[in-house]
C-alpha positions as CSV (number, residue, x, y, z in Angstrom):
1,X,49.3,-44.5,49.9
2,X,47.7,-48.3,51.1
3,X,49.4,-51.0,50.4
4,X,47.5,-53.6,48.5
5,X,46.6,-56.3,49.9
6,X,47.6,-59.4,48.2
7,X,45.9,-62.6,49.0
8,X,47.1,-66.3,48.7
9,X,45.5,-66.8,45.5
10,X,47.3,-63.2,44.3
11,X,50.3,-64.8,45.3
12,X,50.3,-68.0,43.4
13,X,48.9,-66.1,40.3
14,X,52.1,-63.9,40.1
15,X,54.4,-66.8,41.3
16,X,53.0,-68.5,37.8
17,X,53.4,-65.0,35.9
18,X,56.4,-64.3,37.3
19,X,58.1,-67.5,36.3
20,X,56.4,-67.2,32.6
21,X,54.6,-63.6,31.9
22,X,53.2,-65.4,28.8
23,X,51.2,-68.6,31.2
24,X,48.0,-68.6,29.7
25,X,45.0,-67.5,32.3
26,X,43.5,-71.2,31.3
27,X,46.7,-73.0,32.2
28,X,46.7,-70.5,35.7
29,X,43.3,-71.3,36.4
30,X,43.4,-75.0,36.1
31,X,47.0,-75.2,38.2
32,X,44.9,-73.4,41.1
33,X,41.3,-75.2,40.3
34,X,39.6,-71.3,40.3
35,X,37.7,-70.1,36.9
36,X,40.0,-68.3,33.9
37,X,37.4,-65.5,34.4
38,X,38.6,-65.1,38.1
39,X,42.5,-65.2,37.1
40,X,41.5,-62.4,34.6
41,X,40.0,-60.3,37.1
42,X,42.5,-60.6,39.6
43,X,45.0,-60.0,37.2
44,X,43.2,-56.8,35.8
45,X,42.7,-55.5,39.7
46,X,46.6,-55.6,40.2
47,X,47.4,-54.1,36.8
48,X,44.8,-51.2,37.9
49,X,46.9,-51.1,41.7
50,X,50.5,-50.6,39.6
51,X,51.7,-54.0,41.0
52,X,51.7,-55.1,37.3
53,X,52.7,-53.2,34.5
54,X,52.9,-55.1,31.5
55,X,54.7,-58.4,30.9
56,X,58.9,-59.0,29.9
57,X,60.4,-60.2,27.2
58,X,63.9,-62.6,28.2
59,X,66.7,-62.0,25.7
60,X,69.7,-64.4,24.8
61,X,72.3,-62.1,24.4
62,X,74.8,-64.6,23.6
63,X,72.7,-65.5,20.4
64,X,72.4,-62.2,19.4
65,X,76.1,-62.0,20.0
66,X,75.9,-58.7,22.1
67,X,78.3,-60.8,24.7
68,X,80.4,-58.0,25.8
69,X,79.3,-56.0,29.3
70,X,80.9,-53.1,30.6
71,X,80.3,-50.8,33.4
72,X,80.6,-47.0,32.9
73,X,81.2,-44.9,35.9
74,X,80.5,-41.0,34.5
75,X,81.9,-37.9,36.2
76,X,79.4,-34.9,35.2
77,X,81.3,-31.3,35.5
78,X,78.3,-30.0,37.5
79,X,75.6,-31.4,39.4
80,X,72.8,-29.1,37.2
81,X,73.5,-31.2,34.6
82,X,72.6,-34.7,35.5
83,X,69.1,-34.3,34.0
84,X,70.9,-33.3,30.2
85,X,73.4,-36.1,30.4
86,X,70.5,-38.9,31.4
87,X,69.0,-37.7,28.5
88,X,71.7,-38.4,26.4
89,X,72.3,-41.1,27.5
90,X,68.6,-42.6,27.6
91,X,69.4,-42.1,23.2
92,X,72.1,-44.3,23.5
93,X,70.6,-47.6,23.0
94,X,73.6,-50.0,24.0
95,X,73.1,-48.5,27.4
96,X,70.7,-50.9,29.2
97,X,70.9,-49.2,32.6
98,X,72.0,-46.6,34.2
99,X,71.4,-44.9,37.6
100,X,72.3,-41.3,39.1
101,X,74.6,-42.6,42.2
102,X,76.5,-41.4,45.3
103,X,79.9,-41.6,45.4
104,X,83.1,-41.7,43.3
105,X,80.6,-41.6,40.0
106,X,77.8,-39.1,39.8
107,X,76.1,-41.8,36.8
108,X,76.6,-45.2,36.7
109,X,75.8,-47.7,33.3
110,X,75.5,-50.7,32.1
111,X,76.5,-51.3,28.4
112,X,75.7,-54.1,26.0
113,X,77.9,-54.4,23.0
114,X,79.0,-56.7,20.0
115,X,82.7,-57.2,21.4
116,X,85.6,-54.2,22.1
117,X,85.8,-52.2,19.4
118,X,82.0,-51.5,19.5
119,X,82.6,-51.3,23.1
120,X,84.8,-48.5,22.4
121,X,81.9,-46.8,20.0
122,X,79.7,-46.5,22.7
123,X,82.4,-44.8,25.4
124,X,83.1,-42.2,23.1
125,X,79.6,-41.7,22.7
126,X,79.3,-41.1,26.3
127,X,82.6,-39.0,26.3
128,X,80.8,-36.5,23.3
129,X,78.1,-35.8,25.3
130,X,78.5,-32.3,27.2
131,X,79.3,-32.1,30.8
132,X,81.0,-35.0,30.8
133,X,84.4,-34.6,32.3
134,X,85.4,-38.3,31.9
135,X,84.6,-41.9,32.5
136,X,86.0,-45.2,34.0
137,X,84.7,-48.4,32.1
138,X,84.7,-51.6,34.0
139,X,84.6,-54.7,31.6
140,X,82.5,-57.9,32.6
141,X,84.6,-60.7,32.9
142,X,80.9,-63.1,33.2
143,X,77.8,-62.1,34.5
144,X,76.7,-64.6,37.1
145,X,73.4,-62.7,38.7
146,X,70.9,-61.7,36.0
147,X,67.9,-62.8,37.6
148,X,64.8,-60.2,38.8
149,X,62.8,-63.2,39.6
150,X,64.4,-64.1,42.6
151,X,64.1,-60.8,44.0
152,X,59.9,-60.7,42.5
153,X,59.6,-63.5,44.3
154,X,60.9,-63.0,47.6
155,X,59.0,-59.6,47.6
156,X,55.8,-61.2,47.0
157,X,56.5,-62.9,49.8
158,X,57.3,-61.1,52.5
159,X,54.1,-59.0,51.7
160,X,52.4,-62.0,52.9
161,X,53.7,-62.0,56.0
């Protein structure tokens, strides 16, 4: 498949939405002196490419109180079964991530919960589900990278070069 080409006004235009999904076109067009109309269309032709798909929403977990992070490494008794525990998993909705892996683990997770003993919940959860043969949890002691922007950004720009 072609790579898209982005151009410099591309660029800028996601650098904006990147930093606030929710930048009006207006207040994009009048930063990079084109018309709203343009901003729209540009925006519309990179939706259509699958460079953008939809816009995020940025949680504070801490006022929510969901505070507690764990990582849940998940040994699966056979390999066929990867697909049946995802999709067990995917119900779980304290499970924010999670990633079929090499390794020690065959599934790997990321779990947001109120404090411990809802922590607890959600591992026995994941230990009910068959084909599970067992699981190591990890707790969070502070998340200090949460940040996909730096990583949208720097992408962005290395497709310029």
């Amino acid at each position: 498949m072609a790579r898209f080409k982005l151009d410099e006004t591309d660029h800028q235009i996601l650098d904006m939405l990147i930093e606030n999904a929710r930048t009006p076109f207006t207040d994009i067009a009048k930063a990079l002196d084109i018309s709203a109309g343009t901003v729209h269309l540009r925006v519309r032709k990179m939706e259509e490419a699958g460079i953008i798909q939809g816009s995020t929403l940025t949680i504070d977990y801490q006022k929510l109180e969901y505070t507690f992070v764990m990582y849940v490494g998940i040994y699966i008794e056979k390999n066929h079964q990867t697909q049946f525990v995802m999709e067990r998993l995917y119900n779980i909705p304290y499970i924010t991530e999670a990633s079929v892996i090499s390794g020690v683990y065959n599934i790997f997770c990321k779990v947001r919960a109120r404090d411990t003993k809802h922590a607890k919940e959600i591992l026995f959860q994941v230990d009910d589900i068959q084909g599970v043969t067992r699981t190591e949890s990890m707790i969070s002691l502070e998340e200090i990278i949460n940040d996909t922007k730096r990583l949208m950004h720097t992408v962005f720009k290395e497709m310029k070069d």
